[in-house]
C-alpha positions as CSV (number, residue, x, y, z in Angstrom):
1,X,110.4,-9.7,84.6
2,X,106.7,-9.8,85.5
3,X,106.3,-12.7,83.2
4,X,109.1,-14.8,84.9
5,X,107.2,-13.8,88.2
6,X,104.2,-15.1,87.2
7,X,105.3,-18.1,85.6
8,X,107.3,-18.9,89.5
9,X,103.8,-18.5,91.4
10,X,102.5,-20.7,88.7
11,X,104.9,-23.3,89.2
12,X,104.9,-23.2,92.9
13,X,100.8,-23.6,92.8
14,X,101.5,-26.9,90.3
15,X,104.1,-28.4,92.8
16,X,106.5,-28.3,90.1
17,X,109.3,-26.1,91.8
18,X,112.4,-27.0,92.8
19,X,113.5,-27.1,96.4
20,X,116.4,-24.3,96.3
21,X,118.7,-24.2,99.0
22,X,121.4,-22.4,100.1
23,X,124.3,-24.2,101.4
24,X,127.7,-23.0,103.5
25,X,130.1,-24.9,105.1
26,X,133.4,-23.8,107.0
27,X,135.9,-26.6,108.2
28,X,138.5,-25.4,110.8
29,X,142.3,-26.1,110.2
30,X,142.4,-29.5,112.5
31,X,143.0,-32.7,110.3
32,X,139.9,-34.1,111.6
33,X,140.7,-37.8,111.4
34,X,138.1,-38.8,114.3
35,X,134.5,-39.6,113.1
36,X,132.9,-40.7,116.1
37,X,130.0,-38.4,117.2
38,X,127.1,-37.7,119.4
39,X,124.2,-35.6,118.3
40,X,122.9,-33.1,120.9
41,X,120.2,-30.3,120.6
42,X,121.7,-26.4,120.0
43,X,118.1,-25.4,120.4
44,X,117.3,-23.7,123.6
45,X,114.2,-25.1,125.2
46,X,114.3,-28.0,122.8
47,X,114.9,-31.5,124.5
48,X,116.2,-34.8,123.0
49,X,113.2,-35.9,124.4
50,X,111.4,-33.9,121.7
51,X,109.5,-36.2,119.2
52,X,110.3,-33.6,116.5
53,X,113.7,-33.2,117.1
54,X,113.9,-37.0,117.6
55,X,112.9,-37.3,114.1
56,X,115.3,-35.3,112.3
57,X,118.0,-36.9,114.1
58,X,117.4,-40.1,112.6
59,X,117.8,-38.2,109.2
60,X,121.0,-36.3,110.1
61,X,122.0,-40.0,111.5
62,X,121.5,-41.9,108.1
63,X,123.3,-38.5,106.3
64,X,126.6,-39.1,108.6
65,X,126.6,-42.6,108.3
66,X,126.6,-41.8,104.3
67,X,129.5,-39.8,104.6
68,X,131.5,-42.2,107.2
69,X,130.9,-40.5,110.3
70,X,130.3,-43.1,113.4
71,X,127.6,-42.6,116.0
72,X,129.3,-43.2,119.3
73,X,126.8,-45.3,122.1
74,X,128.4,-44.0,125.0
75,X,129.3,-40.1,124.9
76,X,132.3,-40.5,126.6
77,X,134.1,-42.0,123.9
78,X,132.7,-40.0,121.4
79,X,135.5,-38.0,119.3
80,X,133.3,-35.1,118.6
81,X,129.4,-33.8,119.7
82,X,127.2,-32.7,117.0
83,X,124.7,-29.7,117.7
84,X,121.5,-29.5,115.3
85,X,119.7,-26.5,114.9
86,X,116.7,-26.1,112.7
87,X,113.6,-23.9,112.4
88,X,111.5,-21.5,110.3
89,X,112.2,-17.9,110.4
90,X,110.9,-14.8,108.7
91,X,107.8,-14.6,106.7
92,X,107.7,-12.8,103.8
93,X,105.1,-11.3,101.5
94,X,105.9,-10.5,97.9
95,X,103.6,-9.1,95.4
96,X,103.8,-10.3,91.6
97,X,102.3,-7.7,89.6
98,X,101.1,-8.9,85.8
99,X,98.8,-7.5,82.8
100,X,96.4,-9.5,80.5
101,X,94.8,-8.2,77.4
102,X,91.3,-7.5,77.2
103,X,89.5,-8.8,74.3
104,X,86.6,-6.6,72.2
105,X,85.2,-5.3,68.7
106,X,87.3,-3.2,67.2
107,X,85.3,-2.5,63.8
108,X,82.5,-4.1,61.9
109,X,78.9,-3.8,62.1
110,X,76.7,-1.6,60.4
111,X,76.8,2.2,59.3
112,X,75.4,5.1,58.2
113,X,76.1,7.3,55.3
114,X,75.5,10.2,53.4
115,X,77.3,12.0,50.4
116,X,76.5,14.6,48.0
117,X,77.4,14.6,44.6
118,X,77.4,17.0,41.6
119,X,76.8,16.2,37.7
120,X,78.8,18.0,34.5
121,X,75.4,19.6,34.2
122,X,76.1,20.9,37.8
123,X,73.1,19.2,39.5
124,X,73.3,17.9,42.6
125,X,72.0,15.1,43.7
126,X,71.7,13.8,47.6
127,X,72.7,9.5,48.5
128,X,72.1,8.1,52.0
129,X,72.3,4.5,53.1
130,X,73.4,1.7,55.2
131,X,76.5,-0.2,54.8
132,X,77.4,-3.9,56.5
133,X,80.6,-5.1,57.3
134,X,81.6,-8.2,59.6
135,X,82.9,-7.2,63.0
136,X,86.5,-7.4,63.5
137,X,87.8,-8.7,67.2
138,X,91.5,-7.9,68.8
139,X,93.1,-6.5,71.9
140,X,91.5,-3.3,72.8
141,X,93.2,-2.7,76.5
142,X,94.7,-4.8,79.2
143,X,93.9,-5.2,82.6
144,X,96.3,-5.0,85.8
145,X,96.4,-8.2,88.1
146,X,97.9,-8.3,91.9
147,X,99.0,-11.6,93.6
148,X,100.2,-12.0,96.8
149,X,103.1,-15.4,97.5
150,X,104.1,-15.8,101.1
151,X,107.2,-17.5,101.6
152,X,109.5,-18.9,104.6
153,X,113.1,-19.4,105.6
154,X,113.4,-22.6,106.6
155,X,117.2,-23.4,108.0
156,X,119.2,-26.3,109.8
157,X,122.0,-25.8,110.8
158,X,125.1,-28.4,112.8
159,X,128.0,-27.5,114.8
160,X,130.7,-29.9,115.0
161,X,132.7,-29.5,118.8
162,X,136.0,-31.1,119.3
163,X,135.1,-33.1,122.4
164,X,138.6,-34.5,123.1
165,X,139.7,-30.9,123.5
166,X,136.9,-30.0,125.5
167,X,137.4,-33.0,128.1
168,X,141.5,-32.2,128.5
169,X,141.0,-28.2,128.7
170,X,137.4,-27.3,129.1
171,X,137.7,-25.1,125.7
172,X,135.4,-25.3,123.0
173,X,137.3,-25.8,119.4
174,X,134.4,-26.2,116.2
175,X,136.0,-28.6,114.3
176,X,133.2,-27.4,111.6
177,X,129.7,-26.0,110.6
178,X,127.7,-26.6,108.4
179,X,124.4,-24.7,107.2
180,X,121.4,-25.1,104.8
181,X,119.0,-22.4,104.3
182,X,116.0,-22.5,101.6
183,X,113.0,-19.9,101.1
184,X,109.7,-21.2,100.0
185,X,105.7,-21.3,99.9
186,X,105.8,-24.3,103.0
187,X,106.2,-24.0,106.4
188,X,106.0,-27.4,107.4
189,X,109.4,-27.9,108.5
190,X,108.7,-31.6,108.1
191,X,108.3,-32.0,105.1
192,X,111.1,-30.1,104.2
193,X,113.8,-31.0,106.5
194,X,115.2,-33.9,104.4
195,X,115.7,-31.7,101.8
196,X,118.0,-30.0,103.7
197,X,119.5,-32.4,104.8
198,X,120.2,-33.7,101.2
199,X,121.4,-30.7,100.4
200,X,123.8,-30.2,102.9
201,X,125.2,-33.9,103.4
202,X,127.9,-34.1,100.6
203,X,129.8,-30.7,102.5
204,X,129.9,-32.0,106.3
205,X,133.0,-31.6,107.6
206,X,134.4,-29.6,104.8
207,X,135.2,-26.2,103.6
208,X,132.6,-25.0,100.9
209,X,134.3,-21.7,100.6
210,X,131.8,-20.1,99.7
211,X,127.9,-20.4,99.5
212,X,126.7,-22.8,97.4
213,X,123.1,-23.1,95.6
214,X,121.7,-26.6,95.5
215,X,118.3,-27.3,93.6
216,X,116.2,-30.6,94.2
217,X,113.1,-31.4,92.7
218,X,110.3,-32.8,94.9
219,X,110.5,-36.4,93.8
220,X,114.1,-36.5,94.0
221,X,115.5,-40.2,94.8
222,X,118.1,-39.7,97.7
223,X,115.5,-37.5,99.5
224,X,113.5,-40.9,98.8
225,X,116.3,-43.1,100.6
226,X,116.7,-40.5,103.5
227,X,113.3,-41.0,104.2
228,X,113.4,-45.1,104.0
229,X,116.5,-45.1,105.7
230,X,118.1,-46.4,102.4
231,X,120.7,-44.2,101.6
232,X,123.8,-46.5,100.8
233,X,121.7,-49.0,98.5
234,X,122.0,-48.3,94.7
């Protein structure tokens, strides 16, 4: 276990890990036919006018349009309105405890010695001297290491509102929700937004049933086309 620890921190400091994320989607029991949508901030104190928010819009955008959802220009004849939440929430610490072996002489070198011995004649007679021998090396102890990896929950998440519904009754029916969580070592929610969003897109509007685990790699290609605005070229 402490091995498979340290072999994740050393990943994560070579930029090799994989962006993990957690994905969950619930649809509700309407036949939802209707694809035309507005996108509206379900962030308190977070305006449209927000350049940040603006931006991942424009990703969430190109992800709808993938999976045939139309964006309406006037609200009013918009099937549906689109809330998108995203942020980073807890931090947390872990320690990853491992050992490595420390390296000295184990034998070799020079030493003294000193024997008696006795003759059939029962004389004794009295031998010291100095014997060589070439020093052996190996493992002789290890030595305990702490590291400390801090890592973040970064999260979007959209709720889909019948606005049809809403406009005849005033009640508010979620056609569906869908969310993408991921822990890691970044909190730059930029950069890992459209992974999320990746992540996410291929469950809008449906019923995942239960959480799924999605795993993309840093360069991956449709997180390339999000980005370009490509998505639909092959």
């Amino acid at each position: 276990m402490i091995k498979k620890a340290w072999i994740i921190v050393l990943l994560i400091n070579l930029g090799c890990a994989p962006y993990v994320v957690s994905v969950n989607s619930i649809a509700g029991p309407k036949d939802n036919t209707a694809h035309r949508y507005v996108l509206r901030s379900g962030i308190e104190g977070i305006a449209e006018t927000d350049l940040q928010f603006q931006e991942f819009c424009r990703y969430i955008e190109r992800a709808l349009t993938e999976k045939g959802y139309v964006k309406s220009d006037n609200p009013e004849d918009a099937d549906m309105v689109i809330f998108l939440r995203y942020g980073i929430g807890d931090k947390e610490v872990l320690p990853y405890i491992y050992s490595t072996p420390v390296y000295g002489k184990i034998s070799g070198g020079m030493a003294n010695f000193d024997a008696s011995t006795r003759d059939s004649f029962g004389n004794y007679s009295h031998t010291t001297g100095t014997i060589s021998s070439p020093d052996q090396y190996g493992v002789v102890g290890s030595k305990i290491h702490t590291e400390y990896h801090t890592t973040y929950l970064r999260y979007l998440r959209l709720d889909a509102i019948d606005y049809i519904e809403y406009k005849k009754n005033q009640k508010i029916n979620v056609l569906w929700q869908t969310e993408a969580v991921s822990r890691g070592a970044s909190d730059d929610l930029q950069e890992v937004f459209p992974y999320l969003v990746i992540a996410a897109m291929p469950y809008f509007g449906k019923n995942t049933e239960k959480q799924l685990r999605v795993s993309l790699m840093k360069t991956d290609e449709q997180v390339k086309k999000l980005k370009l605005g490509a998505l639909s070229q092959k």
